[in-house]
C-alpha positions, 0 to 999 in steps of 0.5 A, a space after each residue: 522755225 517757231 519762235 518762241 511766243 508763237 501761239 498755238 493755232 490748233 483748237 485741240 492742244 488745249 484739252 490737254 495739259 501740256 502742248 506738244 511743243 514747249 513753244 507753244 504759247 497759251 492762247 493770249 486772252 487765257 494767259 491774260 485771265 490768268 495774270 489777272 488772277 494770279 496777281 489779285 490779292 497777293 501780298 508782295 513782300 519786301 525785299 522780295 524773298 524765296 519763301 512761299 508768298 502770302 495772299 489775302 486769306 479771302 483769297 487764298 483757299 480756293 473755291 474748290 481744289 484743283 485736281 491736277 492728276 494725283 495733287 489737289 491743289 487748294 492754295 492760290 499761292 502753289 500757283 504763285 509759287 510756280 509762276 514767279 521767278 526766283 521763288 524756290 519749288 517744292 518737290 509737288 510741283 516737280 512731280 506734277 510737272 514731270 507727271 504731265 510731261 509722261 503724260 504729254 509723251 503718251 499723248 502725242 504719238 511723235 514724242 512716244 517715238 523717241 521712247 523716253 520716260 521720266 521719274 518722281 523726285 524721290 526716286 533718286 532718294 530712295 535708290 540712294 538710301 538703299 545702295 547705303 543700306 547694301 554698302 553696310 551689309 552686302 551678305 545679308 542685304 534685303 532684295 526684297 526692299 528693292 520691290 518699290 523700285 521694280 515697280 517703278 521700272 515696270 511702270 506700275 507705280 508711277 501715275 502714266 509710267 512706262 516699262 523701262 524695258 520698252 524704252 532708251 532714255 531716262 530723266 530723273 531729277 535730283 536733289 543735292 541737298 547739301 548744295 541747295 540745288 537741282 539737276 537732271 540726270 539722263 539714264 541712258 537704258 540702252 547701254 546703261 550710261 548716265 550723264 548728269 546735267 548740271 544747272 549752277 557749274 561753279 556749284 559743281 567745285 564743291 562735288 564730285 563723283 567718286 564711283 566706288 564698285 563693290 564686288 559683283 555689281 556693274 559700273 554705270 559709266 557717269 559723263 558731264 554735260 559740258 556745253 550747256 547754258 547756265 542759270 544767273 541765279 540760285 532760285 530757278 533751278 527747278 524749272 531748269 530741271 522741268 524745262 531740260 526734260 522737256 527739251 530732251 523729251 520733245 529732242 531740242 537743244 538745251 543751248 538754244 531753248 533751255 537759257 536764264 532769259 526764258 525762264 520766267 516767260 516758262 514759269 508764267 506758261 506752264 503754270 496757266 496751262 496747269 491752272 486752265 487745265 484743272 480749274 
């Protein structure tokens, strides 16, 4: 078994953004030009905060914007952002890296076997202000609001999408917002079932799922991954999320790879790879 921090050997990993193993480390002297980097002129804050940190202005705009698929980045401090343990995501930097984990599967023929895809982080918003609007007006609700979310499922709008019709599992991140948290939810297309994967399982006292079936419409079986590791903290449960969806996606176990330990060894990873890759 590779071991984490094992590099990668094959030259050819890195033309791409991701590797095909979230193990792979990135080639030693690529991640201590990005350390060197990333740190240059940043202005540290104490005590140390969950907000965007702040870098010298001479050095926060870059040069030219990096061009990471449908984003480009202009501050240094995305980076930062993504790098540093505890400091909170925002929604892009979910979106990019789901988007270059879709790509990943296409890229490497092992991982387009296991026929799974993910979505963009407002997919969930979206699906849930519109079974609200159908709840208050089932006789005269609009199936033609539903066209954006048709799109998405044939794979026509979402940036390396795949027909969900030609696969059996979906990732979709979430936000829970009146817990201030994360989560994965796995839909599973071949008997249309969902097991939600929670990050914080105390945060969970506070929620509930109360399926409610309004007449004519199917019930999607919901289920709780019980047996999974659990963050330490409030402010890594993005990377969490990222690096759930990629164990499923490559077919780890999230109780061996996916631990609190690891995740700023990931962060550190996955946002050199993205800077080598766009810069």
């Amino acid at each position: 078994m590779t071991e984490v921090g094992s590099p990668s050997k094959a030259p050819s990993k890195l033309i791409y953004a991701l590797p095909p193993s979230l193990i792979d480390e990135p080639p030693k002297e690529t991640l201590e030009e990005f350390k060197e980097w990333i740190k240059k002129a940043v202005l540290r804050r104490t005590p140390p905060s969950k907000q965007p940190p702040r870098y010298n202005a001479k050095y926060e705009t870059l040069d030219k914007p990096h061009d990471l698929g449908f984003v480009a980045v202009d501050k240094k401090s995305w980076y930062y952002k993504l790098a540093t343990s505890l400091v909170w995501l925002w929604d892009e930097h979910i979106d990019v890296a789901f988007y270059y984990l879709r790509k990943k599967i296409r890229q490497f023929p092992e991982l387009e076997q296991r026929k799974v895809t993910t979505v963009h982080t407002f997919f969930s918003a979206k699906v849930g202000g519109l079974y609200r609007v159908y709840q208050k007006s089932q006789d005269t609700f609009d199936w033609g609001s539903c066209e954006s979310i048709l799109k998405i499922m044939l794979g026509v709008c979402v940036q390396s999408g795949s027909s969900w019709f030609e696969l059996n599992t979906l990732l979709i991140p979430i936000h829970l917002a009146t817990l201030k948290h994360r989560a994965l939810v796995k839909l599973d297309l071949t008997n249309w079932t969902i097991e939600f994967i929670p990050l914080l399982a105390e945060r969970l006292r506070l929620f509930e799922f109360k399926p409610r079936k309004p007449p004519g419409i199917y019930q999607i079986s919901v289920t709780i991954m019980k047996v999974i590791p659990q963050q330490a903290n409030g402010g890594d449960c993005e990377m969490f999320t990222i690096k759930y969806a990629e164990c499923l996606i490559e077919g780890r176990d999230v109780r061996y790879w996916v631990i609190h330990g690891r995740m700023q060894i990931f962060r550190e990873w996955l946002t050199c790879y993205l800077w080598c890759h766009a810069k």
